[in-house]
TISEMI-360388 format. One line per field, with one value per residue (C-alpha): residue in one letter; chain; x, y negated, z. Coordinates in Angstrom, 2 decimals, always signed. Layout:
residues N
r c(A / ...);
c c(A / ...);
u c(X / ...);
v c(Y / ...);
w c(Z / ...);
end
This chain:
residues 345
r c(X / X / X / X / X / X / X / X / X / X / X / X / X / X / X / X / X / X / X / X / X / X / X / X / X / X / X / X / X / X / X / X / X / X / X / X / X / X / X / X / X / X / X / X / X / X / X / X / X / X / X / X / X / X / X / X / X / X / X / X / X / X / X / X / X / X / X / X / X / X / X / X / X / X / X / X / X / X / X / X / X / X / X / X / X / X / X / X / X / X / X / X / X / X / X / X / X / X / X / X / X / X / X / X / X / X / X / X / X / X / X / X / X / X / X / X / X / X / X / X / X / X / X / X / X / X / X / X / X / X / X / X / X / X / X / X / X / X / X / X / X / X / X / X / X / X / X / X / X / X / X / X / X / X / X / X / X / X / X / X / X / X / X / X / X / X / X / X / X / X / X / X / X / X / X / X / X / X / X / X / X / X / X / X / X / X / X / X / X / X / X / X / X / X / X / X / X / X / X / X / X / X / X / X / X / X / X / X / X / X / X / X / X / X / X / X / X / X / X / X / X / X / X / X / X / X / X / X / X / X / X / X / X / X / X / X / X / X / X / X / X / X / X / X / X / X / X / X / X / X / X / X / X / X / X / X / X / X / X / X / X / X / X / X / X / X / X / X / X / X / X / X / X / X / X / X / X / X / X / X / X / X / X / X / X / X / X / X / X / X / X / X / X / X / X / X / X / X / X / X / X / X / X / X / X / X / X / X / X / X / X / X / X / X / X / X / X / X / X / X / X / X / X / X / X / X / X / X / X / X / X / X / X / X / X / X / X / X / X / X / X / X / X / X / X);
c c(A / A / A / A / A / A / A / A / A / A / A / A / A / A / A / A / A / A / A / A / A / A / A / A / A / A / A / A / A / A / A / A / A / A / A / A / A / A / A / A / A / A / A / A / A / A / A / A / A / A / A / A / A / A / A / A / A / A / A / A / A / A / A / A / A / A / A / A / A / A / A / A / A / A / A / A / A / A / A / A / A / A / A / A / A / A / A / A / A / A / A / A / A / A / A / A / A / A / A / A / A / A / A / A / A / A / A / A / A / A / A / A / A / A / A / A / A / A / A / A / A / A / A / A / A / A / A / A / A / A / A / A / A / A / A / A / A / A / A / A / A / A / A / A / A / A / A / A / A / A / A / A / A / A / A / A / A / A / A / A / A / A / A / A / A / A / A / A / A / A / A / A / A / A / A / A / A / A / A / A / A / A / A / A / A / A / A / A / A / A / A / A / A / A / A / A / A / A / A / A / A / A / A / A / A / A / A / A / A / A / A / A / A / A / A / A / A / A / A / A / A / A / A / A / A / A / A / A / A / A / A / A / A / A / A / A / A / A / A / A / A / A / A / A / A / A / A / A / A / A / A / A / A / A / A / A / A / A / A / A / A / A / A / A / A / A / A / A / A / A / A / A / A / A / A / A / A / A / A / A / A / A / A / A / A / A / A / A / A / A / A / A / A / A / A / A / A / A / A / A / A / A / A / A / A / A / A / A / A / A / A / A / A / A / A / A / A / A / A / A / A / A / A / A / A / A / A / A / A / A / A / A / A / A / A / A / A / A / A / A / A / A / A / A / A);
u c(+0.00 / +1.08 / +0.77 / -0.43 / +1.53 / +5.07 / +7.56 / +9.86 / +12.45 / +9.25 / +8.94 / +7.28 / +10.29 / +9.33 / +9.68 / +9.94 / +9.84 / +11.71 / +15.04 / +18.26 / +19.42 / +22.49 / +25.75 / +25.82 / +28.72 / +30.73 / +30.32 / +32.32 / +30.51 / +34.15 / +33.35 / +30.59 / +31.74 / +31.15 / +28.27 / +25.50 / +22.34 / +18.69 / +16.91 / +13.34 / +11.31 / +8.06 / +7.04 / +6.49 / +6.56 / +7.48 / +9.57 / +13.26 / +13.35 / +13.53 / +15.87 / +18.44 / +17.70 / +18.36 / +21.34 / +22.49 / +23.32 / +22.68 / +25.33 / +27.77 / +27.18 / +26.50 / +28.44 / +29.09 / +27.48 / +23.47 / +20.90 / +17.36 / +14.38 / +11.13 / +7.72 / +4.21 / +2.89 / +3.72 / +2.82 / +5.36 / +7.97 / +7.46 / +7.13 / +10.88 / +12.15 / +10.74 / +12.54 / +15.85 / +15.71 / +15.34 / +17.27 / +15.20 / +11.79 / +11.00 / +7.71 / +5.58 / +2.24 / +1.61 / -1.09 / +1.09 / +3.51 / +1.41 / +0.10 / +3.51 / +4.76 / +1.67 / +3.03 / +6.18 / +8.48 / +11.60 / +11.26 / +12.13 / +11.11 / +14.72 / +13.63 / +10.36 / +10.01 / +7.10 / +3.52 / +0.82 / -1.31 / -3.07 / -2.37 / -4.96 / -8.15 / -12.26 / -13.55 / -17.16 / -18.50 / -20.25 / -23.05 / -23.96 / -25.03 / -23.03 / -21.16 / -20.06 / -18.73 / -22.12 / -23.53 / -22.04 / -24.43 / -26.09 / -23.71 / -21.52 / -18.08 / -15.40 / -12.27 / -9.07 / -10.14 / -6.73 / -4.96 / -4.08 / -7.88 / -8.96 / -7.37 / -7.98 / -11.95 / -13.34 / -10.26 / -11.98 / -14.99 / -14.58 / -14.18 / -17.26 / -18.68 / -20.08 / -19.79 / -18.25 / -21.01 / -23.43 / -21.38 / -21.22 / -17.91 / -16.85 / -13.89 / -12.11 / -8.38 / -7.55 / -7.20 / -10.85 / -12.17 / -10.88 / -12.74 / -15.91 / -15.41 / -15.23 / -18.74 / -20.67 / -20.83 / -19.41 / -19.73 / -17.61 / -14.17 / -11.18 / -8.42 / -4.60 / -2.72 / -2.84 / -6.10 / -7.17 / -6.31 / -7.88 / -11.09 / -11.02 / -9.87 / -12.70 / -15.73 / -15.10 / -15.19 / -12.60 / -14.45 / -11.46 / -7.85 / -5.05 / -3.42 / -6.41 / -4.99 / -2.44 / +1.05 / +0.49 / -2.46 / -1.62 / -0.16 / +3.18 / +5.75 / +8.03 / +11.43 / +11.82 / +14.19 / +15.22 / +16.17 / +18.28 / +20.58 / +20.80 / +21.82 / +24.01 / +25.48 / +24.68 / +27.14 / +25.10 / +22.06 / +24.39 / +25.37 / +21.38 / +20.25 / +23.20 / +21.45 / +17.99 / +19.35 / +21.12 / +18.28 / +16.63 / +20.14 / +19.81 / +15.70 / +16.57 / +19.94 / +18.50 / +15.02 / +14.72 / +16.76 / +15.35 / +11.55 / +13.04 / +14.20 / +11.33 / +9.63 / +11.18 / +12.19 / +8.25 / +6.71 / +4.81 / +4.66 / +6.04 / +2.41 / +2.09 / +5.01 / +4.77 / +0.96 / +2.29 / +4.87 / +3.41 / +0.81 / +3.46 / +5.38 / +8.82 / +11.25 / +15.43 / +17.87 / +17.71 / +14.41 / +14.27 / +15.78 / +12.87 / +9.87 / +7.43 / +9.30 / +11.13 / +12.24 / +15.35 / +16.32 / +13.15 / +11.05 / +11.12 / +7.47 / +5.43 / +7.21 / +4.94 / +5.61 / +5.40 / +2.33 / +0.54 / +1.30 / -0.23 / -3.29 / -3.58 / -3.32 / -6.16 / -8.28 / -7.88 / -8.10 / -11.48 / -12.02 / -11.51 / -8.33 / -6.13 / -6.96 / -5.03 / -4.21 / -1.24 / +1.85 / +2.65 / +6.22 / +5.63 / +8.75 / +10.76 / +9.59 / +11.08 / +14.50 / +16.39 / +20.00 / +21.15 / +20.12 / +21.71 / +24.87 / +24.30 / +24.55 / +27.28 / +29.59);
v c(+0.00 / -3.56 / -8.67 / -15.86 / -19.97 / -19.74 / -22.18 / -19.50 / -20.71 / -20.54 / -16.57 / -15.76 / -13.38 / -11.61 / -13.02 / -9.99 / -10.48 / -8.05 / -7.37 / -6.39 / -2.70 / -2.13 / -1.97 / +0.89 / +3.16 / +1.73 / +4.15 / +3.99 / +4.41 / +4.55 / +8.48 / +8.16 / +6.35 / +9.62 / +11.09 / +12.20 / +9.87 / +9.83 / +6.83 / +6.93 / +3.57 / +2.00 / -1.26 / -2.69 / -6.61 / -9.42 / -7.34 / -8.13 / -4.04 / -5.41 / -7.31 / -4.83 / -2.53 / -5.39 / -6.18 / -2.80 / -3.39 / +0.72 / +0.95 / -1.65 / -0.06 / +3.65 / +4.73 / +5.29 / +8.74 / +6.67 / +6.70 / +5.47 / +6.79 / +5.18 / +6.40 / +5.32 / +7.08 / +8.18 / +12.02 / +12.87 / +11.27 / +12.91 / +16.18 / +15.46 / +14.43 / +17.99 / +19.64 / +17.41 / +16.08 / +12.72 / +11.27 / +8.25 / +6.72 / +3.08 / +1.27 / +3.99 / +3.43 / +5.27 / +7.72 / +9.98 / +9.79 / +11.22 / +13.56 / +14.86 / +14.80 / +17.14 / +19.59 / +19.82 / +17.52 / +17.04 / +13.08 / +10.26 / +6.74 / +4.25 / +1.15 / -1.07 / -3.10 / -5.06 / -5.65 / -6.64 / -9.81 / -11.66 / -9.02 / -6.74 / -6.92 / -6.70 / -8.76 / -9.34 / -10.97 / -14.40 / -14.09 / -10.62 / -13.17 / -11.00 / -13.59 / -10.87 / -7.61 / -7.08 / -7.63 / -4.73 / -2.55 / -0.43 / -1.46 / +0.36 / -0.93 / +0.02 / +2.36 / +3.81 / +7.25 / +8.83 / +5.16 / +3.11 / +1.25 / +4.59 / +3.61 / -0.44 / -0.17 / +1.78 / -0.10 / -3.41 / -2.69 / -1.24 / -4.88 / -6.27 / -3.09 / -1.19 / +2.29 / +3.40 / +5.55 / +2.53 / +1.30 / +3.98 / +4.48 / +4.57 / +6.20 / +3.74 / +3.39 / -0.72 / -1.03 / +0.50 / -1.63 / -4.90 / -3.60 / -2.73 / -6.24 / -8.12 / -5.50 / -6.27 / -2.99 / -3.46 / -6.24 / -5.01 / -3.73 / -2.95 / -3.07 / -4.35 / -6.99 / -7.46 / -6.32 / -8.13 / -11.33 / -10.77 / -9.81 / -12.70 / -15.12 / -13.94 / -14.93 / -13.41 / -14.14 / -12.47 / -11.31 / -9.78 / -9.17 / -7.29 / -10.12 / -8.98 / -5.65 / -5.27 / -4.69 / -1.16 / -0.33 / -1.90 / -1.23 / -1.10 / -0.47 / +1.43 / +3.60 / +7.05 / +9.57 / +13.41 / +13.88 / +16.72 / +14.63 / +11.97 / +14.05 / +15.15 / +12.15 / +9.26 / +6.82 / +7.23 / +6.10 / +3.25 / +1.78 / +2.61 / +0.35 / -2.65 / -2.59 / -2.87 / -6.07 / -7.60 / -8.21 / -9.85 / -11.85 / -12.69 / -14.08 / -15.75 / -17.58 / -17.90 / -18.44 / -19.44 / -17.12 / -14.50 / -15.08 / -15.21 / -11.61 / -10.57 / -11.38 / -9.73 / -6.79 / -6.37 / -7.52 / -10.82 / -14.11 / -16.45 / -17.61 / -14.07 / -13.40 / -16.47 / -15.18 / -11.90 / -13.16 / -14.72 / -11.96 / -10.52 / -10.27 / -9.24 / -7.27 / -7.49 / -5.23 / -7.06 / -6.63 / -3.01 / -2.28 / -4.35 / -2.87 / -4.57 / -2.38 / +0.61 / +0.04 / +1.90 / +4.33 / +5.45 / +2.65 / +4.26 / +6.44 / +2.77 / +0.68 / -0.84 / +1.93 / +4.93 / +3.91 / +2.72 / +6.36 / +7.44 / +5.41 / +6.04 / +9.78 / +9.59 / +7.86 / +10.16 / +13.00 / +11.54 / +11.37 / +14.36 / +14.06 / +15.70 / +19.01 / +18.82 / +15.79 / +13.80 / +15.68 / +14.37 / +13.37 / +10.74 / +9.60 / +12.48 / +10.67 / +7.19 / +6.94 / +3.10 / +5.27 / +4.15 / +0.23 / +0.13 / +1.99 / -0.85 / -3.76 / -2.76 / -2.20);
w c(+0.00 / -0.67 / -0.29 / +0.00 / +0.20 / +0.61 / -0.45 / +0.68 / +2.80 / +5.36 / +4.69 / +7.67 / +9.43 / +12.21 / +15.29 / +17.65 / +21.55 / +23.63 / +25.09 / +23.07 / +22.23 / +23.91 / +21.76 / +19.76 / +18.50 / +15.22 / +12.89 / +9.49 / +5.88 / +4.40 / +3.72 / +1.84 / -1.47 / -3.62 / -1.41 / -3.97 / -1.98 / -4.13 / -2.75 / -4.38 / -3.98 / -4.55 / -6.65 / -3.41 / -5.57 / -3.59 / -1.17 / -0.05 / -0.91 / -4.47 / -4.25 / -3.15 / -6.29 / -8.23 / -6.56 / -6.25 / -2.56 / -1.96 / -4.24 / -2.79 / +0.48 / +0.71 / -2.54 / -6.12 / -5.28 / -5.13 / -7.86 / -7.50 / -8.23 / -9.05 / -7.83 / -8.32 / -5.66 / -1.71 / -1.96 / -5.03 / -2.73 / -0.02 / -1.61 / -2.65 / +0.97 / +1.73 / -0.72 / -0.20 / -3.77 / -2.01 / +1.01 / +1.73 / +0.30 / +0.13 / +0.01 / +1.50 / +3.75 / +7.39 / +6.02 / +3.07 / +6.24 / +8.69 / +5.95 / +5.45 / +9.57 / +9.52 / +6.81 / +8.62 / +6.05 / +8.02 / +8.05 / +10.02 / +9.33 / +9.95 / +8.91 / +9.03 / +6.04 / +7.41 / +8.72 / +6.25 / +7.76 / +5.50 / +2.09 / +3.01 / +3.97 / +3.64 / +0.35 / -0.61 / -3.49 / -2.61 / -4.57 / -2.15 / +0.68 / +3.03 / +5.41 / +8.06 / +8.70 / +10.55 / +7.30 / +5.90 / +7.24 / +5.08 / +2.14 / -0.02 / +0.11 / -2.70 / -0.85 / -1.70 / +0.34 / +2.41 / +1.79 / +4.86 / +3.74 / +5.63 / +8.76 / +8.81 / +7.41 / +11.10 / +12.74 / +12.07 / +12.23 / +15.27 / +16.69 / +16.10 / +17.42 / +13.94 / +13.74 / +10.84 / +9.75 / +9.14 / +5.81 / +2.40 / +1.46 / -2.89 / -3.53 / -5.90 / -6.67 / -6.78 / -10.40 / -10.37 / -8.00 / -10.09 / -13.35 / -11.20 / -9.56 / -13.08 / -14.45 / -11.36 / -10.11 / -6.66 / -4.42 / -1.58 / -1.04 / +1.24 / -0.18 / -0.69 / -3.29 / -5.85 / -6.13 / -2.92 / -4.08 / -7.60 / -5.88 / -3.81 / -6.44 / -8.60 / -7.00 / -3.56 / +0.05 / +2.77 / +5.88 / +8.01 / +7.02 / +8.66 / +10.71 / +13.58 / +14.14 / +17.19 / +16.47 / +18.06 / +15.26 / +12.01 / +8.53 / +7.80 / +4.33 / +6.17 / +4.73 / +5.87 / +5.17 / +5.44 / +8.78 / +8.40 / +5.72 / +8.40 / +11.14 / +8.53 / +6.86 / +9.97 / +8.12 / +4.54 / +6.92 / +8.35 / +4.92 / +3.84 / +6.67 / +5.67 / +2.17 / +3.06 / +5.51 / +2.30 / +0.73 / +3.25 / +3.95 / +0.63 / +0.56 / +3.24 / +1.85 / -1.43 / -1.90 / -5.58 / -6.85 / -4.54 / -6.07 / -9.61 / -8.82 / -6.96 / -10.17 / -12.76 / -10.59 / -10.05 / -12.92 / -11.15 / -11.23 / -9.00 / -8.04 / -7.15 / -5.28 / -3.07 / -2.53 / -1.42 / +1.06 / +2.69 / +3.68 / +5.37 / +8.23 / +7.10 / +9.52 / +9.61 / +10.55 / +14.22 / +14.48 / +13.79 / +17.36 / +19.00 / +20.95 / +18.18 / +15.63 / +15.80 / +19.65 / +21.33 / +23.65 / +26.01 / +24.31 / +21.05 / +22.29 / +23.09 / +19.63 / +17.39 / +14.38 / +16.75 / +18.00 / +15.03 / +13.55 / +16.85 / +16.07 / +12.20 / +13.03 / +15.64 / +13.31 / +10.35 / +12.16 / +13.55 / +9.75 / +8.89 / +6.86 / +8.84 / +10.76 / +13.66 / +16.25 / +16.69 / +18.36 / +21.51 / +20.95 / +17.90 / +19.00 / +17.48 / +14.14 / +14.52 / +14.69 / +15.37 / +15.90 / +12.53 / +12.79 / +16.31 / +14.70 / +11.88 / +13.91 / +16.12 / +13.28);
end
């Protein structure tokens, strides 16, 4: 899942309260230079992610041993982390996550990309009269079924007190839902950008986004990789973690430059791109150690991303899309070693 007014030296980095992981063990990425390392990723658009493919930071950093992969969807991915075609996956939602934690994929998510806010959200058309989600009663509202909409449609609904049950649910991919939009045949949708901006640029009205769901419940682009090649090769996760941090270095440093390769990395415009920033709340490698994020030592169990998996598990397994209920040690899927490792060397 991916995505509003940026002039983007105000990217809103976030701004993570809690104390500082302790100083971590150097460890050197000087052995990896030849390592064979697949890194698949996601056209995640205006994403600092993008900017180190373009940049070829993995490159610079882990090796002349990396080569990239492109996917267009989370479950092919994953399917190759299980098989250990792929080392580490970029760009991916919580649910194909939790899907494949379920299946037994040897994963590990080791970095948080960041939280959407304002990219995602509940659209209706204006011309349905529907001004509320209380409104939606009774209505049929356009979903990406198994998505992260899954998760965030009872999740906010849930806090005006509306059981999910009382809204029909239409199984719609977002390019769908945009050419049911323009034809009149939906006039209600959860969904992501770009498609949530198109449907709310095109006669729409936004009744709830993500920004109201706690840090502890929310959706997140997150990397993860095969654990077993980490425990393996912990400096190839080292150098992985300095790349995904020079790109953000980089947004940060240089913010028209950074768009400009945002865009043609992703295919958008800049309009687009500054839209999409803006809807989100971007993480850096410091942040990745914080309890908002991927936390640290004993904190690791009550961080943001181990407890929103908690939470998007117990919701679609309340669903029905999952047949079992989260494990109790969520923990043993989040793993901060190689960003601590990262910023101590």
């Amino acid at each position: 899942m991916l995505l509003a007014t940026l002039g983007l030296a105000a990217v809103g980095l976030a701004a993570c309260s809690s104390s500082p992981a302790p100083a971590a063990k150097k460890v050197s990425t000087k052995s990896v230079s030849s390592l064979p390392v697949v890194i698949g990723y996601e056209n995640n658009g205006a994403d600092p992610s993008m900017i180190t493919v373009a940049n070829d930071y993995f490159q610079k950093d882990i090796g002349s041993g990396v080569s990239l992969k492109l996917f267009t969807d989370g479950p092919a991915a994953l399917s190759a982390i299980a098989s250990g075609s792929l080392q580490f996956m970029c760009g991916i939602g919580l649910p194909p996550v939790i899907s494949a934690i379920a299946r037994g994929v040897p994963l590990e998510v080791v970095w948080n990309q960041e939280r959407y806010t304002t990219d995602a959200g509940i659209v209706v058309k204006t011309s349905s009269g529907i001004t509320s989600l209380a409104g939606l009663e009774g209505k049929t509202i356009a979903i990406d079924v198994g998505s992260e909409s899954s998760f965030e449609l009872p999740s906010l609904l849930a806090q005006k007190g509306i059981s999910l049950s009382s809204v029909h649910q239409l199984d719609m991919s977002p390019p769908e839902m945009e050419s049911s939009w323009a034809d009149g045949q939906i006039e209600a949708a959860i969904v992501w950008d770009p498609a949530f901006g198109y449907l709310a640029s095109h006669g729409g009205r936004i009744l709830a986004t993500d920004a109201s769901l706690p840090p502890n419940g929310t959706s997140f682009n997150i990397c993860v990789a095969n654990k077993t090649f980490v425990s393996a090769h912990p400096s190839a996760a080292v150098a992985f973690e300095k790349a995904m941090q020079a790109g953000v270095s980089y947004m940060k440093a240089n913010p028209t430059s950074a768009l400009k390769i945002m865009e043609s990395e992703a295919g958008i415009t800049a309009a687009t791109a500054k839209e999409e920033l803006a809807g989100y709340q971007i993480y850096d490698l410091a942040d990745q150690v914080t309890s908002s994020v991927l936390g640290h030592g004993s904190a690791v169990a009550t961080a943001g991303t181990t407890q929103s998996l908690v939470n998007n598990w117990k919701v679609l397994y309340k669903q029905g899309f999952l047949s079992s209920p989260p494990p109790s040690n969520m923990a043993a899927y989040v793993d901060p070693t190689p960003a601590e490792q990262a910023l101590g060397s």
